[in-house]
C-alpha positions in Angstrom: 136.1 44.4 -0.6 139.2 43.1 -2.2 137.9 43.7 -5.7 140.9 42.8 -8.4 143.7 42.8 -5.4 146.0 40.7 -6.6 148.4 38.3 -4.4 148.8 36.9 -1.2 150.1 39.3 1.5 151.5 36.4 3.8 150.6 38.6 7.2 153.8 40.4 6.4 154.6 44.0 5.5 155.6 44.8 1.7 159.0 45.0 2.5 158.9 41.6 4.4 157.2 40.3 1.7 159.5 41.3 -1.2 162.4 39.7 0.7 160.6 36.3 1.3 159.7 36.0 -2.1 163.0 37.0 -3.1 164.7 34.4 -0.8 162.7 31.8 -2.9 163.0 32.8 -6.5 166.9 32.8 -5.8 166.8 29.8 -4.3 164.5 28.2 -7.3 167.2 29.7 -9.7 170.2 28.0 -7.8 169.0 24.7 -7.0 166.4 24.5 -9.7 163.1 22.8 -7.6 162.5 23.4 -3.7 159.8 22.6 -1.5 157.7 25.2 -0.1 153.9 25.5 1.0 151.4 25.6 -2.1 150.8 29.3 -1.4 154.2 31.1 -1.4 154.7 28.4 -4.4 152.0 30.0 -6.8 153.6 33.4 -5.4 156.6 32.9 -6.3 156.0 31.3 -9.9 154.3 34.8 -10.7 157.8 35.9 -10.1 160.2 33.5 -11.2 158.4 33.0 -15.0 158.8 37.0 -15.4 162.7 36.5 -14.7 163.1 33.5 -17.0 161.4 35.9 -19.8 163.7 38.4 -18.9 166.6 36.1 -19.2 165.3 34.4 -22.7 165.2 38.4 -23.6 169.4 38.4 -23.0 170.3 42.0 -23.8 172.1 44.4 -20.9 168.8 45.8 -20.1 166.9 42.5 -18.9 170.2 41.7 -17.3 169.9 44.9 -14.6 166.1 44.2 -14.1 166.9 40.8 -13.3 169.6 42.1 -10.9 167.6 44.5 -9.4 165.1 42.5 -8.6 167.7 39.3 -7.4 171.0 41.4 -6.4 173.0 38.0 -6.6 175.2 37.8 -9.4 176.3 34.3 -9.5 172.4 33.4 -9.6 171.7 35.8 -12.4 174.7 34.5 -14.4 173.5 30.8 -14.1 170.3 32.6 -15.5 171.4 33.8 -18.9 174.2 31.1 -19.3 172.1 27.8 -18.2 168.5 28.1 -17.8 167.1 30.6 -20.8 169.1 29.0 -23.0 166.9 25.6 -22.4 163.5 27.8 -22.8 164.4 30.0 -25.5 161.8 28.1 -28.0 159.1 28.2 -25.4 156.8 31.0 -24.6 155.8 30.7 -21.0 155.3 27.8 -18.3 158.9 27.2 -17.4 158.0 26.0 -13.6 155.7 23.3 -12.6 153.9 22.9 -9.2 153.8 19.3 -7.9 151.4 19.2 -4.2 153.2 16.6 -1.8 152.3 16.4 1.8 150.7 18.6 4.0 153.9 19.5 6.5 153.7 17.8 9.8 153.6 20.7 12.1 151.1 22.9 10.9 149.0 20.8 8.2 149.7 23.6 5.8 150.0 21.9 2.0 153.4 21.3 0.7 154.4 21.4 -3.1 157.6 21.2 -4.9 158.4 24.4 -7.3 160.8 22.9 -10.5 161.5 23.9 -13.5 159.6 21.4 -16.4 162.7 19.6 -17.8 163.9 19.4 -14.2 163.7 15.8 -14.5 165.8 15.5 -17.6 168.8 17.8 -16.4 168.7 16.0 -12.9 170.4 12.8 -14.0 173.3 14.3 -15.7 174.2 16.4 -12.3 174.0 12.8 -10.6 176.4 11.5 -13.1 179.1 14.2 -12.7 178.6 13.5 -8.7 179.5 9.9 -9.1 182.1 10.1 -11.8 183.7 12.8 -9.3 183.9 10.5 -6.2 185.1 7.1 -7.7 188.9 8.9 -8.6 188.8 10.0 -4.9 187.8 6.3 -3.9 190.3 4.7 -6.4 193.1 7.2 -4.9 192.4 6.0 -1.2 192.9 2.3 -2.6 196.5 3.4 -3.9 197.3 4.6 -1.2 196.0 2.4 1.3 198.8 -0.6 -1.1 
């Protein structure tokens, strides 16, 4: 009986497990959405919503259990200095799961793992993109007369 077992074990040992699910959140936390099947999804939102809290929290002690649980410091310092500031009023449900496709291969179901205001912070990282690239365009026109 699996009476109040909690979690998916992926057919993968614990430390196997811990790594993948690792690999995700740290991922989620740099790029702010991925894609990944529905399952390790809902995993990995059990995670990631723990280490937001930790990071709304702010003090040196939430920072070591965020890096002990995602040794990457350039993540973890996005962490505190970009995303908790933009959930510090809010007290839970930072990620949204969004079901896609079901992946070609397999037919297992897809879903996209983003933060809620993903959509309003997207369009400003496009805008920096662009404004970056037209002085290198305008510079290749000066030089080219």
């Amino acid at each position: 009986m699996r009476h109040k077992v909690d979690g998916k074990l992926f057919g993968r040992t614990a430390n196997q497990r811990k790594a993948l699910l690792r690999g995700i959140v740290s991922s989620l936390l740099e790029h702010q959405r991925i894609e990944t099947t529905l399952i390790k999804a809902k995993e990995a939102r059990k995670i990631a919503e723990k280490i937001v809290t930790l990071g709304i929290r702010g003090d040196l002690h939430a920072k070591r259990l965020a890096l002990s649980y995602i040794p990457n410091r350039t993540v973890i310092a996005s962490l505190f200095k970009d995303i908790a500031p933009r959930f510090s009023g809010r007290n839970g449900g930072y990620l949204r799961i969004v079901r896609t496709r079901n992946r070609v291969n397999d037919a297992a179901p897809m879903a996209v793992l983003e933060f809620v205001d993903y959509e309003s912070i997207k369009p400003k990282e496009e805008k920096k993109a662009k404004a970056e690239t037209k002085p290198k365009e305008e510079k290749k026109e000066e030089a080219k007369k």
